[in-house]
C-alpha positions in Angstrom: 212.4 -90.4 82.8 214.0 -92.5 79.8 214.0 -96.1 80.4 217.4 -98.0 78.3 220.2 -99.5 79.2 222.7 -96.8 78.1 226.2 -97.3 77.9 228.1 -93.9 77.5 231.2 -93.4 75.0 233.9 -91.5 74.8 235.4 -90.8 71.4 239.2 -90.1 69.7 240.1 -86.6 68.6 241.8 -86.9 65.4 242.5 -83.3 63.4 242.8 -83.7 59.6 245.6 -81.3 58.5 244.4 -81.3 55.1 241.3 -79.7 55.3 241.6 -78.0 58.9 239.2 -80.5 60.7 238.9 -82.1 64.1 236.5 -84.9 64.2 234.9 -86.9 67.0 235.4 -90.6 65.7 234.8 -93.2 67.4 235.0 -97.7 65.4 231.6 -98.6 64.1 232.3 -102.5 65.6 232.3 -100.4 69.2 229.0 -99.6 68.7 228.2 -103.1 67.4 230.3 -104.8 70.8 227.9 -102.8 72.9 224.7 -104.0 71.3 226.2 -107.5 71.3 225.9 -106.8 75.2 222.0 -106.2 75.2 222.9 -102.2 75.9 222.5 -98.9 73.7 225.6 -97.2 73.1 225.7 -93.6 73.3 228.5 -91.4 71.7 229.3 -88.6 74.0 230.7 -85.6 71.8 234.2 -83.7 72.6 233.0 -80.1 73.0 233.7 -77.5 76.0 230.5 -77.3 78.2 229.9 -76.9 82.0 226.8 -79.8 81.7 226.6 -82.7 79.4 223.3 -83.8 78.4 224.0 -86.3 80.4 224.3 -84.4 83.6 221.1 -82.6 83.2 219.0 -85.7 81.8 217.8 -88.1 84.1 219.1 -91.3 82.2 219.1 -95.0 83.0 223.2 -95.1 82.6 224.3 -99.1 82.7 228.2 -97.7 82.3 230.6 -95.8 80.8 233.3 -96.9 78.1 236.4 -95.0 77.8 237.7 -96.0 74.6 240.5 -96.7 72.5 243.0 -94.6 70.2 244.8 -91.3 70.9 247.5 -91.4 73.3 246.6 -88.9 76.3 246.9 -85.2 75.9 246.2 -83.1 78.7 245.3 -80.2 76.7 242.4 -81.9 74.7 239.2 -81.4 74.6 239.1 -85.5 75.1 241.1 -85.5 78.2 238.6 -82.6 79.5 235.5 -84.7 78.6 236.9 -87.8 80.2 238.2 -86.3 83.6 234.4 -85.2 84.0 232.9 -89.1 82.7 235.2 -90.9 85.3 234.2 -87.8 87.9 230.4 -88.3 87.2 231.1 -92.2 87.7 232.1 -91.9 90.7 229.8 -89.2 92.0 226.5 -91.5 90.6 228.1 -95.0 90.9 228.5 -96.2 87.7 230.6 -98.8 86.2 233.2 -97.8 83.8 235.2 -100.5 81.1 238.5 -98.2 80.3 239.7 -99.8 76.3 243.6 -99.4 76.0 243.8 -95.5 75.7 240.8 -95.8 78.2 242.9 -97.9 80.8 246.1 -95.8 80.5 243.5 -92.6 81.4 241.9 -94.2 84.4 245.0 -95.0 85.7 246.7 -91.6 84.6 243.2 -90.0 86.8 244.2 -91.5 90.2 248.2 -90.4 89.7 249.4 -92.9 87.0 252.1 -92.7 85.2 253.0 -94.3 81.4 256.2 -95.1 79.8 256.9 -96.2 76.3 256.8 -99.6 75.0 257.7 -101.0 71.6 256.5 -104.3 69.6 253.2 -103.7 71.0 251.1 -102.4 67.6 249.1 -104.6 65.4 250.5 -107.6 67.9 248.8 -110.2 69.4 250.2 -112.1 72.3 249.6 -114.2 75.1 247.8 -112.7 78.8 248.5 -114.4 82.5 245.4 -114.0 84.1 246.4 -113.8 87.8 242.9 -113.5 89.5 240.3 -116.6 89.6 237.1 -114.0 89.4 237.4 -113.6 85.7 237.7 -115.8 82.8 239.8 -114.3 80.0 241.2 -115.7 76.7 244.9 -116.7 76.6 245.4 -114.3 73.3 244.7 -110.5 72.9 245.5 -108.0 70.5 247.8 -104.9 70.8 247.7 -101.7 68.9 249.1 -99.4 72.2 252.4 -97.4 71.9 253.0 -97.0 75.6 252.4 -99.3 78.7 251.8 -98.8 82.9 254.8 -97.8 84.7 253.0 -96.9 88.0 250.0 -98.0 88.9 248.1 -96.3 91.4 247.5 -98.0 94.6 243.6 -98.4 94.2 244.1 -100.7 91.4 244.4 -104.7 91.1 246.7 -106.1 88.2 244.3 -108.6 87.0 246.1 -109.7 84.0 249.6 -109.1 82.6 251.5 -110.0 79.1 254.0 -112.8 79.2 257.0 -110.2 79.3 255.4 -108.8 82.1 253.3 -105.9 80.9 249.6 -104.8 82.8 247.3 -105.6 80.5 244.3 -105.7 82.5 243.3 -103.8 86.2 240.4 -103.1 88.4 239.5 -101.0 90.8 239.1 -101.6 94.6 236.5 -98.7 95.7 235.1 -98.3 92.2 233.4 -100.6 89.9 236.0 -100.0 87.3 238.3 -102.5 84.9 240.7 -101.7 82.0 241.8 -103.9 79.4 244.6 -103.0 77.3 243.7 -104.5 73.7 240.1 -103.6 71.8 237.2 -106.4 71.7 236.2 -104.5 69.0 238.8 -105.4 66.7 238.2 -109.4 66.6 237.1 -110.2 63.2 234.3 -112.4 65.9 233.7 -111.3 69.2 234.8 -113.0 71.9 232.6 -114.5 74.5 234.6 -114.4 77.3 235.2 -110.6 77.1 231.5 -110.3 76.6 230.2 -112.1 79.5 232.4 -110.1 81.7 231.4 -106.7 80.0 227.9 -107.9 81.0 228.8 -108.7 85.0 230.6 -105.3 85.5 227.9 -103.6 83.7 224.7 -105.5 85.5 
């Protein structure tokens, strides 16, 4: 059995018209933010396959991120891959931290739906935090083209924008939260956001 603290990763799907290329891609300051955590990020690759290394390893998983970038396209190879991480989360328990795209797919998984939103790219802007279990900053950033319209019934608004926007959820059955801005794209990182990674991931 391999011993680490593994976070698992999920990665954008950007095609590159010029040359004929789709790449897996995924921001180096990620990997960086999970590190920052005391955990070992691993990149999960977006490829057809009935079982993931993953599924056939025995591996000491501390969570899955679903991250950021791309909006969500059902006939991707990403949406494939992240249907079956937030399936095998549930099936072995694991926590799961959905960044912006990531939050929008969680909730789009348990019948979600999305509607678009503008003045919400390269924006930062002020959060309500409406629960007392987590201490967030006041200010996060925005790079997301489309917002929550319905969220499913399993999930808590933790925090929303100050024109009324979810910006942040969890889960009641499963050990999952969603944030709609990136902790990986503060020029520091922020501390709040890290000691809270670290509680749902412990």
């Amino acid at each position: 059995m391999i011993k680490r603290s593994l976070i698992l990763i999920s990665m954008r799907d950007d095609y590159f018209s010029k040359i004929n290329e789709k790449r897996d891609c995924i921001d180096q300051r990620l990997n960086q933010w999970v590190v920052k955590l005391g955990l070992t990020p691993m990149l999960v690759p977006n490829l057809k396959t009935k079982n993931f290394f993953f599924e056939k390893n025995n591996l000491d998983i501390a969570g899955i991120i679903i991250s950021g970038g791309n909006d969500i396209n059902k006939k991707s190879i990403r949406y494939q891959v992240e249907k079956k991480l937030l399936k095998y989360s549930i099936k072995k328990k694991i926590p799961v931290l959905g960044i912006c795209h990531g939050m929008q797919m969680m909730s789009h998984f348990e019948g979600g739906t999305l509607v678009k939103i503008k003045n919400h790219v390269r924006k930062i802007h002020k959060i309500i935090n409406n629960s007392n279990l987590y201490d967030f900053p006041k200010k996060v950033n925005s790079y997301h083209n489309y917002r929550i319209k319905k969220l499913p019934k399993n999930f808590n608004i933790i925090c929303t924008c100050d024109k009324g926007s979810i910006e942040a959820i969890s889960h009641n059955r499963y050990k999952w939260m969603g944030w709609m801005w990136h902790p990986e794209r503060e020029k520091k990182f922020d501390k709040k956001l890290i000691n809270i990674a670290k509680k749902l991931f412990n």
